[in-house]
Residue, then its C-alpha position, 0 to 999 in steps of 0.5 A: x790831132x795834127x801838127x802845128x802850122x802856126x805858133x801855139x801859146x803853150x800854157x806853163x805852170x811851175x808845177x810846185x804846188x799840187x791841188x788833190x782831191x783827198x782820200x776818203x777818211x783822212x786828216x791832215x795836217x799842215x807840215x805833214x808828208x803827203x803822198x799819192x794813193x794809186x787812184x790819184x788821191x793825196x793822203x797823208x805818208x803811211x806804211x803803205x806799199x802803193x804810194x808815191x811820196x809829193x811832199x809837204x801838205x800845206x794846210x790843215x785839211x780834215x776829211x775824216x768824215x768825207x767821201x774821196x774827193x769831198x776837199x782838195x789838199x795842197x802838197x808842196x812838191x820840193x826838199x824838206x826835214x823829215x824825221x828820221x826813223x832809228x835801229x836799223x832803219x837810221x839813214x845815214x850821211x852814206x845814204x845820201x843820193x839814194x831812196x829813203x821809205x815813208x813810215x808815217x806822215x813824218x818819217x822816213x827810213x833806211x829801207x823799204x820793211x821787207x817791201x811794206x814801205x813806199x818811197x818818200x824820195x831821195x836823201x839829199x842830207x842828213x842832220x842832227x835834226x832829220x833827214x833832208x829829202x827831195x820829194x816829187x816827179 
């Protein structure tokens, strides 16, 4: 390519919502962490030490009993409560601002297990409730 001589209409989006292709043989559930598997595919926050924590998965989609990329899955990159994990895994106000570890498709811990865990995203509270994380690129 060579550069422009002229204006360009540039399209945006806002780059909140992403639209995967689903992994193979997974179900998930609306409200749930997703993640993206290293071939590019959403699926459901696991142990796991190849994933990238997106968010919140924002409808029930089951592919179970398909291929990869037989369905698409709708992941809301953003700032959302997850449960927080216990014992020695229990994040903390103190851990505010850094990295908390997907343990499932709703909880997040501490640490990464002895480089088993992928990261969900940043601590951005803690609460009575769970943990507030901040999720995304």
């Amino acid at each position: 390519m060579v550069a422009l001589t002229a204006d360009r209409a540039t399209p945006d989006r806002k780059g909140e919502v992403l639209e995967l292709p689903a992994a193979a043989a997974k179900k998930f559930f609306a409200g749930a962490l997703g993640a993206l598997d290293a071939a590019g595919r959403a699926t459901p926050g696991a142990v796991a030490t190849t994933l990238k924590g997106l968010g919140r998965i924002e409808a029930y989609v089951d592919n179970s009993a398909g291929a990869a990329g037989a369905v698409s899955v709708r992941i809301r990159m953003g700032c959302f409560r997850w449960m927080n994990s216990a014992s020695g895994d229990l994040i903390t106000a103190a851990d505010i601002g850094a990295d908390c570890f997907i343990v499932d498709d709703q909880t997040v811990a501490k640490t990464n297990g002895s480089s088993t865990r992928s990261v969900a995203g940043k601590v951005v509270d803690v609460d009575a409730l769970g943990v507030w994380v901040r999720s995304g690129f």
